[in-house]
Gaussian input, Z-matrix of N, CA and C with variables (Angstrom, degrees):
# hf/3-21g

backbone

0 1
 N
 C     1     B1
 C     2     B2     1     A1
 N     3     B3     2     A2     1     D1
 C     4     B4     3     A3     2     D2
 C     5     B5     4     A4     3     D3
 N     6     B6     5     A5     4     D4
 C     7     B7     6     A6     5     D5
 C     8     B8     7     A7     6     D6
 N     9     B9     8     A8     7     D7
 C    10    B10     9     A9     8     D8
 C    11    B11    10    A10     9     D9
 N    12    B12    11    A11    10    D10
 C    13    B13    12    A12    11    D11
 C    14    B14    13    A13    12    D12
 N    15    B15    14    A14    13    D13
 C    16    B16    15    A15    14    D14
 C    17    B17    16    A16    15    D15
 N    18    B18    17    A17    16    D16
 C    19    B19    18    A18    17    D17
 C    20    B20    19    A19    18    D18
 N    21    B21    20    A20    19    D19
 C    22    B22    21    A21    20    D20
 C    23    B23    22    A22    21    D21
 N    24    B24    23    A23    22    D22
 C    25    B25    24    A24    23    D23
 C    26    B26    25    A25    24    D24
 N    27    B27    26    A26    25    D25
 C    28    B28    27    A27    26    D26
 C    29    B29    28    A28    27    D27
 N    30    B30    29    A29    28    D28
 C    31    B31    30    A30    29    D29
 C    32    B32    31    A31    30    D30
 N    33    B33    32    A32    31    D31
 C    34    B34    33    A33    32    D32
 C    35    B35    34    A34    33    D33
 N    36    B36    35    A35    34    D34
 C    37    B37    36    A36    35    D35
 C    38    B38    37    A37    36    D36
 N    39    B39    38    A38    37    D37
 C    40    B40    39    A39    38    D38
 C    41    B41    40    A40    39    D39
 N    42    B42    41    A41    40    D40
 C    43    B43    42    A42    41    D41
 C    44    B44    43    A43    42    D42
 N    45    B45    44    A44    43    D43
 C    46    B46    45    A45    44    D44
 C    47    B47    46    A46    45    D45
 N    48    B48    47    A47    46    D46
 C    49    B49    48    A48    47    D47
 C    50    B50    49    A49    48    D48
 N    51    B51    50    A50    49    D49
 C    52    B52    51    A51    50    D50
 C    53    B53    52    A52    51    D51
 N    54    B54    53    A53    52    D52
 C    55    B55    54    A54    53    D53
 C    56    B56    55    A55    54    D54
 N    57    B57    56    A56    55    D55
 C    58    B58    57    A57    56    D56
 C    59    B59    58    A58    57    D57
 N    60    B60    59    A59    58    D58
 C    61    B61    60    A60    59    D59
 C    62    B62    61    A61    60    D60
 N    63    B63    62    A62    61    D61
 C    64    B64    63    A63    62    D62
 C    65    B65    64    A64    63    D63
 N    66    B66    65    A65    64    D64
 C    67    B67    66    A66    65    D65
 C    68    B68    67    A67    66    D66
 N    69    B69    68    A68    67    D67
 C    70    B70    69    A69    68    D68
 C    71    B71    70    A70    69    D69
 N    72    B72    71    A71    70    D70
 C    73    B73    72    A72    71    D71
 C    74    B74    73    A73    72    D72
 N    75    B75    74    A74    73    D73
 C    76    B76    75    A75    74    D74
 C    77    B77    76    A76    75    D75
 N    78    B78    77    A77    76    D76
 C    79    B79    78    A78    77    D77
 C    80    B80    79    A79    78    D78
 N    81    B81    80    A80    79    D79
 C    82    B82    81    A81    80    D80
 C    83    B83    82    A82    81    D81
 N    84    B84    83    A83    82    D82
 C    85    B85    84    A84    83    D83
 C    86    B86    85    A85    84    D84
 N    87    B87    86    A86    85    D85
 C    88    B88    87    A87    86    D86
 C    89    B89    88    A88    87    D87
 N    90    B90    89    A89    88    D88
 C    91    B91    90    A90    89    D89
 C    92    B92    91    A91    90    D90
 N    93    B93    92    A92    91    D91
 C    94    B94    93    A93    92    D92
 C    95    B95    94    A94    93    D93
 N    96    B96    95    A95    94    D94
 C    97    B97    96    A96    95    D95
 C    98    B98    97    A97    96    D96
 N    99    B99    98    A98    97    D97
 C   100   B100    99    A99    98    D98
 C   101   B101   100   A100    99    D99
 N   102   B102   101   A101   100   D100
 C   103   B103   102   A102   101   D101
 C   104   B104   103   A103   102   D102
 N   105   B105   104   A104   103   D103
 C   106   B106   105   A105   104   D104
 C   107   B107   106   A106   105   D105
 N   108   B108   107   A107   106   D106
 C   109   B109   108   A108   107   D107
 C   110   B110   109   A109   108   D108
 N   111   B111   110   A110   109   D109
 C   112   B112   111   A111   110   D110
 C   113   B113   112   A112   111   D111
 N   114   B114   113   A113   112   D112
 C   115   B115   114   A114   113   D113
 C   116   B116   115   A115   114   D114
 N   117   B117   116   A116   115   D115
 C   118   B118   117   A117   116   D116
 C   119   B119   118   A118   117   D117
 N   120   B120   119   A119   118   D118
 C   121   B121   120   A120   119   D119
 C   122   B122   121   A121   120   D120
 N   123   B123   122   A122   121   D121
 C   124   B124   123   A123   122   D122
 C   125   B125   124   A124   123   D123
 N   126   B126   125   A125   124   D124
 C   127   B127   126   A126   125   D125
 C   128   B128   127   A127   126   D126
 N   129   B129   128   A128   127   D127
 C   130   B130   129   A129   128   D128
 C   131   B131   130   A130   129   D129
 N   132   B132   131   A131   130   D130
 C   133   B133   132   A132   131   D131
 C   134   B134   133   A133   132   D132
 N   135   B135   134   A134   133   D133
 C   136   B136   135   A135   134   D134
 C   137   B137   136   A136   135   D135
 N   138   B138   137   A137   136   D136
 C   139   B139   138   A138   137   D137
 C   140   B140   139   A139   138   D138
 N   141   B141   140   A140   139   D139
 C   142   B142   141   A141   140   D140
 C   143   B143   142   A142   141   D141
 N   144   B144   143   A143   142   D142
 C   145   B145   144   A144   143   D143
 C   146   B146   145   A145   144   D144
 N   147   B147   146   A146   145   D145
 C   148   B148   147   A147   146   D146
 C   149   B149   148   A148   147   D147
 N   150   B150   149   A149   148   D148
 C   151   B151   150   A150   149   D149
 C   152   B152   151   A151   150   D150
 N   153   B153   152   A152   151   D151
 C   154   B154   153   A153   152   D152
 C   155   B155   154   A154   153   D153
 N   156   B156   155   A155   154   D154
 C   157   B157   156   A156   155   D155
 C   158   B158   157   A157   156   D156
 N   159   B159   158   A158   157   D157
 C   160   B160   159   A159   158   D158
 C   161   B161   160   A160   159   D159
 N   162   B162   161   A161   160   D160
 C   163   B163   162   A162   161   D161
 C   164   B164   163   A163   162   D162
 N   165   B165   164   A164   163   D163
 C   166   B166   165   A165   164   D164
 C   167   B167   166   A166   165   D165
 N   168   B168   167   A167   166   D166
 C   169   B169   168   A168   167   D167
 C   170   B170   169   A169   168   D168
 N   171   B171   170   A170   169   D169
 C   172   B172   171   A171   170   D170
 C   173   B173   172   A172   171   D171
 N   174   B174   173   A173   172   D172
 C   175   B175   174   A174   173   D173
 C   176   B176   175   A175   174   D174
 N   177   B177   176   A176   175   D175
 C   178   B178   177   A177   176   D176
 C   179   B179   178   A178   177   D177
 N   180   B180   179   A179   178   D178
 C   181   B181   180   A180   179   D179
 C   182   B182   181   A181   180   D180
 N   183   B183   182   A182   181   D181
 C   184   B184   183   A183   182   D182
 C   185   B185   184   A184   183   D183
 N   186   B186   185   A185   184   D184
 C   187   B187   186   A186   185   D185
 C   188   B188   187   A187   186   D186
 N   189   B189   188   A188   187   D187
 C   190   B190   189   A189   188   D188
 C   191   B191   190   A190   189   D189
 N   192   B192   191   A191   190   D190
 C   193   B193   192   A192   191   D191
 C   194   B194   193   A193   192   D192
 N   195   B195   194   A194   193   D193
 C   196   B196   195   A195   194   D194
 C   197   B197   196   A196   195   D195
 N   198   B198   197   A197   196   D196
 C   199   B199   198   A198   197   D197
 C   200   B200   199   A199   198   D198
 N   201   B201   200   A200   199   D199
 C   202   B202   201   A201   200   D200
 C   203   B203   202   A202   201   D201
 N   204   B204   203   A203   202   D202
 C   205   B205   204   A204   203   D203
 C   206   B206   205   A205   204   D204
 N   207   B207   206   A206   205   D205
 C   208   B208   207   A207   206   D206
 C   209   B209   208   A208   207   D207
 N   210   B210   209   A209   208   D208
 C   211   B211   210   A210   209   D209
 C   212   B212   211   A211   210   D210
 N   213   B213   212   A212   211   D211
 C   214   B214   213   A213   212   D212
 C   215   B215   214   A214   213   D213
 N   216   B216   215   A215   214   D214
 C   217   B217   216   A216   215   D215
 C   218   B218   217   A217   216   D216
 N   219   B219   218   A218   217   D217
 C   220   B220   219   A219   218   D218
 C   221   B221   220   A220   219   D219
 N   222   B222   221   A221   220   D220
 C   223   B223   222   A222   221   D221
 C   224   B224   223   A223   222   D222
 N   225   B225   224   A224   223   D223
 C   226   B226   225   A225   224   D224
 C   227   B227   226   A226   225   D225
 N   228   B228   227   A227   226   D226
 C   229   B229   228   A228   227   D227
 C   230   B230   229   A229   228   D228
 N   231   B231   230   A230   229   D229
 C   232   B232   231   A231   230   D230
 C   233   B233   232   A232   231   D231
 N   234   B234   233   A233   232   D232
 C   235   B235   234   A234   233   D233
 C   236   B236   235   A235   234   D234
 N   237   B237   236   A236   235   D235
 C   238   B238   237   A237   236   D236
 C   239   B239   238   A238   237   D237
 N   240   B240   239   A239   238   D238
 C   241   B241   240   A240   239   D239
 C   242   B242   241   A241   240   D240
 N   243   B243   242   A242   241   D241
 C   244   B244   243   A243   242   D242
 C   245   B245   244   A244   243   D243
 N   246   B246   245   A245   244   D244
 C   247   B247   246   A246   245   D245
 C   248   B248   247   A247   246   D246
 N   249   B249   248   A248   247   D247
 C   250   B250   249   A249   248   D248
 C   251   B251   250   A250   249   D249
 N   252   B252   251   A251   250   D250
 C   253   B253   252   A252   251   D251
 C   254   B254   253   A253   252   D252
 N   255   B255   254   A254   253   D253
 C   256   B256   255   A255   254   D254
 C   257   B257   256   A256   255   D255
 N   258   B258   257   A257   256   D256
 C   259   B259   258   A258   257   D257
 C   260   B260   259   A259   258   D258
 N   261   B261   260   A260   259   D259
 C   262   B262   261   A261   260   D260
 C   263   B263   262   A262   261   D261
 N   264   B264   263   A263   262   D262
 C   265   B265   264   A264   263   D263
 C   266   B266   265   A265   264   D264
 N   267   B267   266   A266   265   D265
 C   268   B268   267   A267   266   D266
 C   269   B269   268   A268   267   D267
 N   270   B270   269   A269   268   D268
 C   271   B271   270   A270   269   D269
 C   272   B272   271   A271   270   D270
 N   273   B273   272   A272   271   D271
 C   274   B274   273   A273   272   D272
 C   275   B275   274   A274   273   D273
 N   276   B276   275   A275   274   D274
 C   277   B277   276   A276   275   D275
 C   278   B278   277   A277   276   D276
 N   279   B279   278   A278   277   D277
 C   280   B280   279   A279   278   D278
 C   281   B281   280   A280   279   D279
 N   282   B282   281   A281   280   D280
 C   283   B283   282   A282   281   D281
 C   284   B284   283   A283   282   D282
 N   285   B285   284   A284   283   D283
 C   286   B286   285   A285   284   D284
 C   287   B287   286   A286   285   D285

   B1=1.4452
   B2=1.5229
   B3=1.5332
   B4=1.2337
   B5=1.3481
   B6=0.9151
   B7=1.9639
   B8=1.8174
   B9=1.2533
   B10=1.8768
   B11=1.4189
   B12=1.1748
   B13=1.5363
   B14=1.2745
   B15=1.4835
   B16=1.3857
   B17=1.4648
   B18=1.6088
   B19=1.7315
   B20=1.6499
   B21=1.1513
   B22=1.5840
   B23=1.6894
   B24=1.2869
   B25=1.3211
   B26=2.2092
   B27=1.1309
   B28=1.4087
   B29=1.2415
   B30=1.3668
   B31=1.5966
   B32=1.4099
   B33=1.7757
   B34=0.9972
   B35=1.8601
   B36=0.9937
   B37=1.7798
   B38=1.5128
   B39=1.6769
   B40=1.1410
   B41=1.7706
   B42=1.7666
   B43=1.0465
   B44=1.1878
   B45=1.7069
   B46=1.5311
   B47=1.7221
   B48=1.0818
   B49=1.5155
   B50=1.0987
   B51=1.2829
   B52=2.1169
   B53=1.3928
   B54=1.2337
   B55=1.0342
   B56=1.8806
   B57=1.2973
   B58=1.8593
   B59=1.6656
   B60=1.1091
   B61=1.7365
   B62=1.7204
   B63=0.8040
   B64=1.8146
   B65=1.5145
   B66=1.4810
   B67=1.5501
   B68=1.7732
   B69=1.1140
   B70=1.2980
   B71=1.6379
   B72=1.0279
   B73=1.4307
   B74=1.2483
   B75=1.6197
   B76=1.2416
   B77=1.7092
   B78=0.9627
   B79=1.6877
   B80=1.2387
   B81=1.3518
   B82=1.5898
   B83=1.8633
   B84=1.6350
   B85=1.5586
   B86=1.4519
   B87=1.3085
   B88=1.6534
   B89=0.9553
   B90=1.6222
   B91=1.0712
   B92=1.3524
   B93=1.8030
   B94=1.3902
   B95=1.5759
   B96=1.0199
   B97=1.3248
   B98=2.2253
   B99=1.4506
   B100=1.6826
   B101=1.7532
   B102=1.7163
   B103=1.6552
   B104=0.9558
   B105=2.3244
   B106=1.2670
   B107=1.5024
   B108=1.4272
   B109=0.8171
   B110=1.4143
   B111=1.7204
   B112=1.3682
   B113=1.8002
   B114=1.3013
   B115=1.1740
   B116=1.6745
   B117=1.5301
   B118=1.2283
   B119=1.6393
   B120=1.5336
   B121=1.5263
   B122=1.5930
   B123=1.2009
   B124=1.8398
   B125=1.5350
   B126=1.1109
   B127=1.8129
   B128=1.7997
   B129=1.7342
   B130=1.4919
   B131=1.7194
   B132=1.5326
   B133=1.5498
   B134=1.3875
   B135=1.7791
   B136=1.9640
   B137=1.9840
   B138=1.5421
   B139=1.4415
   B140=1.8367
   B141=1.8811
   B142=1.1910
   B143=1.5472
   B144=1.3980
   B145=1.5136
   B146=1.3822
   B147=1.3478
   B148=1.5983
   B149=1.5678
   B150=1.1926
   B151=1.4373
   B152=2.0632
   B153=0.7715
   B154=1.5376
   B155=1.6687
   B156=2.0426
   B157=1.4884
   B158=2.0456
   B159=1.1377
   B160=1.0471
   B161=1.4773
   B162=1.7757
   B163=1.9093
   B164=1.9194
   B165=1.3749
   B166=1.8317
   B167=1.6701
   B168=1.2773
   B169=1.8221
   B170=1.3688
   B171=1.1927
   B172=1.4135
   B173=1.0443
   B174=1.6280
   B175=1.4619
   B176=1.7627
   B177=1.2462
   B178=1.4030
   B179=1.8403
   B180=1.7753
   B181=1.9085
   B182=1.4227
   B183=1.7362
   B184=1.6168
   B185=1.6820
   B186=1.4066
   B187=1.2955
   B188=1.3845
   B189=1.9634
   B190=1.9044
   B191=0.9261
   B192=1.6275
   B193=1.2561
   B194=1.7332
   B195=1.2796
   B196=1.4894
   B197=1.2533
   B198=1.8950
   B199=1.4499
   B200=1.7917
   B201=1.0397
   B202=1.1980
   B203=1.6536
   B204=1.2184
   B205=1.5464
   B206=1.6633
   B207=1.0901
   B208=1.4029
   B209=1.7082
   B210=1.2997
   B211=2.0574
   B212=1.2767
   B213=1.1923
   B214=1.8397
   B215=1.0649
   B216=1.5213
   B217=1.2858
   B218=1.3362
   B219=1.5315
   B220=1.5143
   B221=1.7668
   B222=1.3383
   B223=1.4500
   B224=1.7769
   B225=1.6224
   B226=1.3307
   B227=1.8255
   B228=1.5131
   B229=1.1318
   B230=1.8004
   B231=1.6878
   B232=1.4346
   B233=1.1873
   B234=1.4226
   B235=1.4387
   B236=1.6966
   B237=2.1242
   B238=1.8745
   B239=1.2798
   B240=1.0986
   B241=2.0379
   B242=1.1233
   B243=1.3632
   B244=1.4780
   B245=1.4704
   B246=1.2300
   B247=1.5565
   B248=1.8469
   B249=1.8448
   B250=1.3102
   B251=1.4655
   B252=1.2977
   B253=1.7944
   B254=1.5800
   B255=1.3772
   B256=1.2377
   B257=1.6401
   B258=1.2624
   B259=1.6615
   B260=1.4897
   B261=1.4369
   B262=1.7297
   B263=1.6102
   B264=1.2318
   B265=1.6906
   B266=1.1109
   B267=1.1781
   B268=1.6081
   B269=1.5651
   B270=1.2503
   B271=1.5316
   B272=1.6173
   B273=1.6107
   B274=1.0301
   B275=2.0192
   B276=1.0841
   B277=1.7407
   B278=1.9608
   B279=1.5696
   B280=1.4300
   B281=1.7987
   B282=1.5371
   B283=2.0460
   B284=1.8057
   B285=0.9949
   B286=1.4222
   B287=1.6390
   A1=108.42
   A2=124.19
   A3=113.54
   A4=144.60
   A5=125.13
   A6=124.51
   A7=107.75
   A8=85.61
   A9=97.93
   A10=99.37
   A11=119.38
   A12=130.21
   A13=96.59
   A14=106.33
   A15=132.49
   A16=104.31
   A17=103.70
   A18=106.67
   A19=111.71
   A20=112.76
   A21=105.01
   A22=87.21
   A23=129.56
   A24=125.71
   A25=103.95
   A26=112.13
   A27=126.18
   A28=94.37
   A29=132.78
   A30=123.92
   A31=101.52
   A32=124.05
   A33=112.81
   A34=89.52
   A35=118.03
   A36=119.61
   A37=99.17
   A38=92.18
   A39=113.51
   A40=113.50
   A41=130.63
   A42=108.04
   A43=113.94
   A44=125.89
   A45=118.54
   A46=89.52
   A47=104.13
   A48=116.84
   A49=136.32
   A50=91.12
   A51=108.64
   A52=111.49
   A53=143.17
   A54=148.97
   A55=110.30
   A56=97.70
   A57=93.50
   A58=102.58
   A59=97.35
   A60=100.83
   A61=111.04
   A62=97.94
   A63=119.17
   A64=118.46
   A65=127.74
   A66=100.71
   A67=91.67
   A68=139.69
   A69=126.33
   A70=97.09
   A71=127.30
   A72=121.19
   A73=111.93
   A74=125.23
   A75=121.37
   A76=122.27
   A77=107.33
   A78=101.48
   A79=110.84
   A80=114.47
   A81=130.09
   A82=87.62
   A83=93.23
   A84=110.29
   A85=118.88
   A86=111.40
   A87=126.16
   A88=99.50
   A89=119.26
   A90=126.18
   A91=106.73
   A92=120.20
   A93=114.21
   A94=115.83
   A95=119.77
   A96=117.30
   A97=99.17
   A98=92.80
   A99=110.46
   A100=119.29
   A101=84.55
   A102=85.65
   A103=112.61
   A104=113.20
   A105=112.22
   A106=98.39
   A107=132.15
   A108=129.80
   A109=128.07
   A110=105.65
   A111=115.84
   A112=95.95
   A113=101.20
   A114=126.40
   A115=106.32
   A116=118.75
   A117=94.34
   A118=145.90
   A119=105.80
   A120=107.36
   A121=119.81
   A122=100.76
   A123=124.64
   A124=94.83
   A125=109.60
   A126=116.21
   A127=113.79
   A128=96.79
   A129=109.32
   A130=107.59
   A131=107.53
   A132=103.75
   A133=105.86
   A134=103.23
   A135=88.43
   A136=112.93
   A137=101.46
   A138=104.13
   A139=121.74
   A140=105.82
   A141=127.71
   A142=118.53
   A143=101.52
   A144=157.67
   A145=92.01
   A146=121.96
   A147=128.22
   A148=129.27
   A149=101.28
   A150=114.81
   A151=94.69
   A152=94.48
   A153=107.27
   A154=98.29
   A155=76.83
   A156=120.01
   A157=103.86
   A158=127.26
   A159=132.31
   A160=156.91
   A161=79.38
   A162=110.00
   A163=98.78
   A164=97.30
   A165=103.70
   A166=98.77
   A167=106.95
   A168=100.38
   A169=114.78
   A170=144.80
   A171=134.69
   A172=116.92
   A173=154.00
   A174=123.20
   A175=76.91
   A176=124.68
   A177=123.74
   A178=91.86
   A179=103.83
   A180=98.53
   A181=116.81
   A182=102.37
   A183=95.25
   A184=85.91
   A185=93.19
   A186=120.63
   A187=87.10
   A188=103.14
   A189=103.06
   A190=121.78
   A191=133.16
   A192=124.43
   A193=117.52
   A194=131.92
   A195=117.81
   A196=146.05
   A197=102.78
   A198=131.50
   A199=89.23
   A200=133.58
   A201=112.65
   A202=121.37
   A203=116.15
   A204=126.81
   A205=107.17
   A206=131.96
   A207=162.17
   A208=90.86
   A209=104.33
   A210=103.77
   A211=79.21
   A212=106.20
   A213=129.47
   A214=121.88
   A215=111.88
   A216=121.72
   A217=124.88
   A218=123.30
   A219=138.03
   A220=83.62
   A221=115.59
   A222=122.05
   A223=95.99
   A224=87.26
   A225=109.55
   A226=115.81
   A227=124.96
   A228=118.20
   A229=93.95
   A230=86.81
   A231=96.70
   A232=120.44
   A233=130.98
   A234=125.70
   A235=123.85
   A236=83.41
   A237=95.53
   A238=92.77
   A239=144.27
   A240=122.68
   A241=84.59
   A242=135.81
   A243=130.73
   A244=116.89
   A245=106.43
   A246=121.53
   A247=94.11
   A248=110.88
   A249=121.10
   A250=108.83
   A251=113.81
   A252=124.81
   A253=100.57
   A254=144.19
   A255=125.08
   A256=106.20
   A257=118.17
   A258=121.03
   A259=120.32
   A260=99.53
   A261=116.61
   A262=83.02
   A263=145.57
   A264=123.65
   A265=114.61
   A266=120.47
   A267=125.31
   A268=81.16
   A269=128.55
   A270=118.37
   A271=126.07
   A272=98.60
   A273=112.77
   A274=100.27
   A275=76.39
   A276=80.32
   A277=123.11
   A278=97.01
   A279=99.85
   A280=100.37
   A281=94.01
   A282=72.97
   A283=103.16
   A284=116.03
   A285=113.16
   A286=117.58
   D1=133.61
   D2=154.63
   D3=-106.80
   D4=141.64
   D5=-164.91
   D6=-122.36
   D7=135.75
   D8=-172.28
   D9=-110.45
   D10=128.52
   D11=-175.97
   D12=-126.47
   D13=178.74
   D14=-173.84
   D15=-149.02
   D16=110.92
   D17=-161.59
   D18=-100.90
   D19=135.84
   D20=-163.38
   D21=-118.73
   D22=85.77
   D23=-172.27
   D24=-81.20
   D25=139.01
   D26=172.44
   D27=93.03
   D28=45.57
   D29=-152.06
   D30=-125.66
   D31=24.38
   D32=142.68
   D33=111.59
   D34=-41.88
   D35=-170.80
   D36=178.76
   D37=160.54
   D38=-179.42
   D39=-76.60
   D40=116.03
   D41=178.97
   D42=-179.21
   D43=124.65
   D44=-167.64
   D45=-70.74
   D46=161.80
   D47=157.80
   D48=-163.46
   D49=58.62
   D50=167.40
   D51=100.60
   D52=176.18
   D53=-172.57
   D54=-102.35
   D55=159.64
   D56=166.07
   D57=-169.63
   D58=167.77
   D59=-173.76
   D60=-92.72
   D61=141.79
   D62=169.40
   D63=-54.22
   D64=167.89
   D65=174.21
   D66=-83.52
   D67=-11.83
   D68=-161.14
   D69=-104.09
   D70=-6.82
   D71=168.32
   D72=129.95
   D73=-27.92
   D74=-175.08
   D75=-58.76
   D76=146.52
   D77=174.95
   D78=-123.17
   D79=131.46
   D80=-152.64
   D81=-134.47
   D82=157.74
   D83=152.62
   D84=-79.06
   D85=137.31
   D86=162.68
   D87=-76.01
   D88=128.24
   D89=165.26
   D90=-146.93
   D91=132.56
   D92=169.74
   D93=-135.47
   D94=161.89
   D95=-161.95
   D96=-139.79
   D97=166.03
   D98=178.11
   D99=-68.13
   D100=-25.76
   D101=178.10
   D102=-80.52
   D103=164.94
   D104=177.66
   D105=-96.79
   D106=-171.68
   D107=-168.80
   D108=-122.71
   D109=51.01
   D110=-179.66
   D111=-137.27
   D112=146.89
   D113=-175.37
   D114=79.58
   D115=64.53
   D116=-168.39
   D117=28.69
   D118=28.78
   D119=-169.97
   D120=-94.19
   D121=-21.37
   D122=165.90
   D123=-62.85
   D124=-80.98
   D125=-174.15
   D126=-27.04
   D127=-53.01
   D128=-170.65
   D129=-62.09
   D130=-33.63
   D131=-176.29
   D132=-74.73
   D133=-47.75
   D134=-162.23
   D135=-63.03
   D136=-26.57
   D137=170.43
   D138=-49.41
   D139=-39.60
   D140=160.62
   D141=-30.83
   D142=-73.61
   D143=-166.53
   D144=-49.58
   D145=-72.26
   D146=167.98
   D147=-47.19
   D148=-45.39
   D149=-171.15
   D150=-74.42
   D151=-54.11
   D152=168.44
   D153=-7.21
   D154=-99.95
   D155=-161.62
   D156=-53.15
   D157=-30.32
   D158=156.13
   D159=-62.18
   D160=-13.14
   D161=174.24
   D162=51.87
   D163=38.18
   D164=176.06
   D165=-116.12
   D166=148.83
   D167=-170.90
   D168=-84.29
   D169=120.19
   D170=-178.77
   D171=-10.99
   D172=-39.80
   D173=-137.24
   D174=-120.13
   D175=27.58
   D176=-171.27
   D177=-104.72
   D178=-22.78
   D179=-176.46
   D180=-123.33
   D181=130.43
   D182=-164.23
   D183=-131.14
   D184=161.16
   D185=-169.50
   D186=-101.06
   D187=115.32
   D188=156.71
   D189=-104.39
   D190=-3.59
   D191=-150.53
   D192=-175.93
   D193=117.06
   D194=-141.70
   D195=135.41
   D196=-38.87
   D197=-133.12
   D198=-70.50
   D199=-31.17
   D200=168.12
   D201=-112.30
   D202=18.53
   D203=-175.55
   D204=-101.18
   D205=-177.12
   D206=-151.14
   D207=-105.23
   D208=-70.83
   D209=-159.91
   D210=-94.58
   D211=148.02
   D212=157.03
   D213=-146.32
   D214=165.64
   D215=-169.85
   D216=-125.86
   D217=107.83
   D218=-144.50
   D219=-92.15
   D220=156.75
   D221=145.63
   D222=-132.58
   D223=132.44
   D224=-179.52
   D225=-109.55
   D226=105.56
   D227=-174.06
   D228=-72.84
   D229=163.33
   D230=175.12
   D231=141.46
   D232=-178.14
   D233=151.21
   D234=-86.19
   D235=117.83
   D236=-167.01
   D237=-45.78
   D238=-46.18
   D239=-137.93
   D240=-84.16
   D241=-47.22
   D242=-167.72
   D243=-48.60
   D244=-46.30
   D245=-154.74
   D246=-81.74
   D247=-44.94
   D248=-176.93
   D249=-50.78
   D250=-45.48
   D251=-173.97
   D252=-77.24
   D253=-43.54
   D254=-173.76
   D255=-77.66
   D256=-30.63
   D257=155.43
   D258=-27.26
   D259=-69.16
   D260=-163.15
   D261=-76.82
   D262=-76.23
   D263=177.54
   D264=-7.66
   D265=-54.66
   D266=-129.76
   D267=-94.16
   D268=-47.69
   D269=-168.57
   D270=-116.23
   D271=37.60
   D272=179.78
   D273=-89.33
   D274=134.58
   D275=-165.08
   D276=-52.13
   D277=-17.81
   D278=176.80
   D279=-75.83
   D280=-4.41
   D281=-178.61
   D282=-98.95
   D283=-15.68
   D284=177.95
   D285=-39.74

């Protein structure tokens, strides 16, 4: 499965938080994390960060696309419905 985020690195805590639209239309996850964002250390948490919040094991989420930009693009092995339903949990606004 793949998931497009929007990484807010030094952003205070680790934490998806909901979706929002792009200026070009795309709609990505907010996501920000404790790391700064040199030495690949932003990348290493939100990859963390995901695998986490998804109950999927790290070497199941890789970063393809992004690696030094703002939005990126995770591919998550696994089972989609599985991974889709602990997603929509996770950022359904009564869980915030």
């Amino acid at each position: 499965m793949a998931l497009w985020l929007r990484l807010t690195p030094k952003g205070g805590r680790d934490a998806l938080e909901g979706v929002e639209k792009l200026s070009d239309g795309r709609s990505v996850v907010k996501a920000r994390v404790r790391a700064a964002p040199e030495d690949g250390r932003a990348n290493a948490a939100l990859v963390e960060l995901v695998a986490k919040t998804l109950d999927t094991p790290r070497r199941a989420v890789t970063l393809v696309a992004g690696q030094t930009s703002r939005v990126k693009k995770l591919f998550i092995a696994g089972d989609a419905a599985r991974i889709e339903q602990a997603l929509a949990a996770r950022l359904a606004p009564t869980n915030r």
